[in-house]
C-alpha positions as CSV (number, residue, x, y, z in Angstrom):
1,X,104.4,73.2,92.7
2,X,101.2,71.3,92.5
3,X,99.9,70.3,95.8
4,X,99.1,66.4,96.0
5,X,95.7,66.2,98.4
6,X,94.2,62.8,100.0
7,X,90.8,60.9,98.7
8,X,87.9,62.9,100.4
9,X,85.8,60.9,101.6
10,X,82.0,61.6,102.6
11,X,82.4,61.6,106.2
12,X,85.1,64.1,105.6
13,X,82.7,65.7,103.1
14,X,79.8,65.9,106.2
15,X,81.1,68.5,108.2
16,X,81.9,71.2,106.3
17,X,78.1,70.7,104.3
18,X,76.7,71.0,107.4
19,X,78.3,74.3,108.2
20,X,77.9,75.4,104.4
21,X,73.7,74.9,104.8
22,X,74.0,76.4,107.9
23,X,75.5,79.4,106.5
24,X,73.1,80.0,103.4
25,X,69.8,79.1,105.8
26,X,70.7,82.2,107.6
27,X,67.8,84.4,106.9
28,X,69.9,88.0,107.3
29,X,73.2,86.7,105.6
30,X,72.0,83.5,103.5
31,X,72.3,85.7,100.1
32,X,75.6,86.9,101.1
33,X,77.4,83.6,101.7
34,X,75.4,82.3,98.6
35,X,77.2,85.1,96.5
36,X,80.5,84.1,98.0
37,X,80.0,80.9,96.9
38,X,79.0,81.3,93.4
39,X,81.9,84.0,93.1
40,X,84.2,81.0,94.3
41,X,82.8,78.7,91.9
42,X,82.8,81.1,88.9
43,X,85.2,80.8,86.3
44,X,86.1,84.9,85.1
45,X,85.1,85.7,81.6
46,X,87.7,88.4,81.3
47,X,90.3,90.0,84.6
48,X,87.9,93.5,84.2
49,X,84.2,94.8,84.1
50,X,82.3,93.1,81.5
51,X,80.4,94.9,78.9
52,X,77.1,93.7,80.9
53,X,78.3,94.7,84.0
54,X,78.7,98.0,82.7
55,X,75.7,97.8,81.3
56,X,74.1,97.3,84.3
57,X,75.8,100.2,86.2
58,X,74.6,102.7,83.7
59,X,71.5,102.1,84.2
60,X,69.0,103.8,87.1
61,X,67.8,100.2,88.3
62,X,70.2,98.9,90.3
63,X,71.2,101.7,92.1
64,X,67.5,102.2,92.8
65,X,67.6,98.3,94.1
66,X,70.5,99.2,96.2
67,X,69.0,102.0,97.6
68,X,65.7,99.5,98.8
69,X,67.5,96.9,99.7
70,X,68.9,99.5,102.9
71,X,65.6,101.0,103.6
72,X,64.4,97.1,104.3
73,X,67.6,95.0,105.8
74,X,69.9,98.1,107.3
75,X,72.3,96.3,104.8
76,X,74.4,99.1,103.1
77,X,76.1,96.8,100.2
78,X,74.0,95.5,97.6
79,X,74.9,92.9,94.6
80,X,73.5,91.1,92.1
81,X,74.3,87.3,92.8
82,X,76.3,87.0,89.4
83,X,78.2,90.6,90.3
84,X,81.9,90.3,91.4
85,X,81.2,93.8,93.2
86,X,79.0,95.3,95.2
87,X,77.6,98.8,95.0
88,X,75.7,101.5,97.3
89,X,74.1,104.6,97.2
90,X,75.4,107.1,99.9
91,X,73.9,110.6,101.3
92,X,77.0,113.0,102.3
93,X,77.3,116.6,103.1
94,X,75.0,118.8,105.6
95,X,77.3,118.9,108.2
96,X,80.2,121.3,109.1
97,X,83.4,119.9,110.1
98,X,82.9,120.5,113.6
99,X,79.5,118.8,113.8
100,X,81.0,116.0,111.9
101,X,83.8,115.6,114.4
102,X,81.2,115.9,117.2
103,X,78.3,113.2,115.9
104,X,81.7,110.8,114.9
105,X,83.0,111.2,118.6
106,X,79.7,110.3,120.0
107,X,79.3,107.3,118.5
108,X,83.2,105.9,118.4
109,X,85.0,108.0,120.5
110,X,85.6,105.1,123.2
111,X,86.3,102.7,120.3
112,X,90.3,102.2,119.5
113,X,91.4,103.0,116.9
114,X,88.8,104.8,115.6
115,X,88.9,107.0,118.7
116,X,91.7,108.2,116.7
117,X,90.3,109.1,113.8
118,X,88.5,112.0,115.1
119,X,91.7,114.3,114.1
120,X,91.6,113.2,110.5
121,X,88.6,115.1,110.4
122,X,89.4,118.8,110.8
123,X,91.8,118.3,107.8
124,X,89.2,117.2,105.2
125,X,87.8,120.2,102.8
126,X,84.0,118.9,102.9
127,X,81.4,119.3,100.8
128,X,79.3,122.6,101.4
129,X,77.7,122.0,104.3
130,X,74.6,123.3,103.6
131,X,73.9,121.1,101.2
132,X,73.6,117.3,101.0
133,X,73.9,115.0,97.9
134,X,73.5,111.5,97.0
135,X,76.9,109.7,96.0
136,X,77.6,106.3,94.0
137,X,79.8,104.1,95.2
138,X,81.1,100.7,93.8
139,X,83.6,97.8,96.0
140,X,85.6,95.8,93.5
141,X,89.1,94.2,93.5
142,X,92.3,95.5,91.5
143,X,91.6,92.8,89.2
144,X,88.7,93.9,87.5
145,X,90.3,97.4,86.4
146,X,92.4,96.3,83.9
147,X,95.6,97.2,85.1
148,X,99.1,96.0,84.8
149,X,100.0,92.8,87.0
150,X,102.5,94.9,89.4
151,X,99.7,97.8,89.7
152,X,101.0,100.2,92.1
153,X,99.0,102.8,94.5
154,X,98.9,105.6,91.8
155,X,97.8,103.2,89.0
156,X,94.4,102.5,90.9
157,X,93.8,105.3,93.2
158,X,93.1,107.6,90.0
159,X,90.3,108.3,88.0
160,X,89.2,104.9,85.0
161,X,87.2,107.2,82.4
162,X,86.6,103.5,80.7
163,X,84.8,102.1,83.5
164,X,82.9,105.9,85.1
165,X,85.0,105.4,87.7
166,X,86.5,108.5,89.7
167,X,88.0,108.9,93.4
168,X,85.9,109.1,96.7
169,X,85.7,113.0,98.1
170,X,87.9,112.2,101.9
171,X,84.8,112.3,103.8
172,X,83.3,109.4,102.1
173,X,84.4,107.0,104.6
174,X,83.3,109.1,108.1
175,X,79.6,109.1,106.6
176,X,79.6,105.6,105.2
177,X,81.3,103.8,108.8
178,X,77.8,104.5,111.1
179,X,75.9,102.6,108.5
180,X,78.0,99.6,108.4
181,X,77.9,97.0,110.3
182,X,79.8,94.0,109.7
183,X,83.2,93.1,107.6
184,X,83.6,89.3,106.5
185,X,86.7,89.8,103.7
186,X,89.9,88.8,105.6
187,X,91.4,91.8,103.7
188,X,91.1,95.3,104.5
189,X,88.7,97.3,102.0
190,X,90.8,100.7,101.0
191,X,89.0,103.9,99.7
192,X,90.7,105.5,96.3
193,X,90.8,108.8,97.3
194,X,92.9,112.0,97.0
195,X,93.8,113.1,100.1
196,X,97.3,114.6,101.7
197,X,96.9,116.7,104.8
198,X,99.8,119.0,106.2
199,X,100.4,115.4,108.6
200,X,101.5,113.4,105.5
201,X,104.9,115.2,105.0
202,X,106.3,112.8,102.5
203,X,105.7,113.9,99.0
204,X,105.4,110.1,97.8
205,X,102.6,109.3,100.3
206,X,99.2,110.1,100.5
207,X,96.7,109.0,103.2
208,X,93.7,106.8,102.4
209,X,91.2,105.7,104.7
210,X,90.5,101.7,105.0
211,X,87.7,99.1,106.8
212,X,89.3,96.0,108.2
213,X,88.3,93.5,110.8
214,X,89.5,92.9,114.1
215,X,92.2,89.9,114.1
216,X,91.3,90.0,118.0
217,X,87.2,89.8,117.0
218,X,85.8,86.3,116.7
219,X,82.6,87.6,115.0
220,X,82.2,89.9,112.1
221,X,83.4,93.5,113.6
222,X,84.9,95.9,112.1
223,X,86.6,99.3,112.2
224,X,88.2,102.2,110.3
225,X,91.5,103.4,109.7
226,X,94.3,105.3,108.1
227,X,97.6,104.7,105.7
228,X,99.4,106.9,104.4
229,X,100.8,104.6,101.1
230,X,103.7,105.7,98.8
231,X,102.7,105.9,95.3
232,X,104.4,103.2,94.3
233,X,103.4,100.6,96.5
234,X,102.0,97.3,94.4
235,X,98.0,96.4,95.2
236,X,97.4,92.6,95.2
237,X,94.8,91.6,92.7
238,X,92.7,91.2,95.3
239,X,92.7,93.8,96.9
240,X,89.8,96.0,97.7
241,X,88.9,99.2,96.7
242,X,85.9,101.9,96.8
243,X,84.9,103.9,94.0
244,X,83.0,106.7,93.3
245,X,80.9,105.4,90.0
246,X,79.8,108.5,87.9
247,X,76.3,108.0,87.6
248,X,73.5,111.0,87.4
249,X,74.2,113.4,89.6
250,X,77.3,112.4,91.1
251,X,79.4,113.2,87.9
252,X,82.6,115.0,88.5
């Protein structure tokens, strides 16, 4: 049912301008509200990855931009202003599950629920400790995979050959949390993984790891958990998701 709206008028107009300048004159977060906004405004070519986008992801540039645009704002995500997604490059591996449960219970074991989180740990099978490599990671929404309209769990946390896409080893998320700061999406970010510790007794689950914001944080906090999702379970469009995209080394 079409939704009949009053005249706007330019007083009404005024306020939310105001706030709108406000945000994009922000010299840390001006290019990411000015993405938000020309992702708002945008009308999709096509519901999944463009030709060009993939274009771009195949290629050793962005990644490299990516990689400097951390080293000078702290800011893990990077995008392009015309990207619907936004990608990162992220070191994993060197540490032994222990020392990963220690260094993540120094830094959030007073912090609920992540506090919690420190058990999840001993269950993950982690990348050879001695060694530490450089993974590729990509945040999009169900949307752009090209996947039925009722897409369930198992139809996006999988591999998408088409798009390089593949799933995020479990420890992704523990290595990736101390680097980010801030969440401004009203909806939880999941990670597609493949992960189903002894816990996770039901054979139509499997547990996933997720960022979310606070509903009890007025600013832009954020924190890590755990589901455990059936299989079936439908993903919104726009939902969130993290991928591992296969580029150079990170080819499985």
């Amino acid at each position: 049912m079409k939704r009949i709206l009053k005249e706007v008028s330019a007083a009404d107009m005024r306020g939310p301008l105001d706030k709108l300048h406000e945000l994009l004159a922000d010299r840390q977060l001006g290019a990411y509200w000015l993405n938000q906004l020309v992702l708002m405004m945008r009308k999709e070519p096509t519901h999944t990855l463009t030709s060009k986008w993939l274009s771009d992801l195949s290629s050793s540039w962005p990644w490299k931009r990516a990689e400097e645009h951390f080293l000078k704002t702290q800011q893990l995500w990077y995008n392009e202003p015309q990207w619907p997604f936004q990608i990162c490059v992220l070191e994993i591996g060197g540490l032994t599950n222990e020392k990963l449960h220690n260094k993540w219970q120094t830094v959030f074991g007073s912090r609920y629920p992540e506090k919690d989180m420190t058990n999840e740990i001993k269950n993950i099978n982690l990348f050879p400790s001695s060694e530490k490599r450089k993974i590729f990671l990509i945040r999009l929404q169900t949307r752009f995979l090209n996947l039925p309209e009722k897409a369930t769990f198992s139809d996006v946390a999988c591999k998408h050959p088409r798009l390089n896409l593949s799933l995020c080893p479990p420890e992704t998320a523990f290595f990736m949390r101390p680097l980010v700061k801030d969440y401004f999406d009203s909806n939880a970010t999941t990670f597609a993984m493949d992960f189903k510790p002894s816990t996770v007794v039901d054979k139509n689950k499997k547990r996933v790891f997720y960022f979310a914001r606070s509903r009890d944080s007025y600013g832009n906090d954020l924190y890590m958990g755990a589901w455990d999702i059936y299989k079936d379970s439908e993903s919104e469009p726009g939902t969130y998701w993290i991928f591992q995209y296969n580029f150079g080394s990170s080819l499985i």
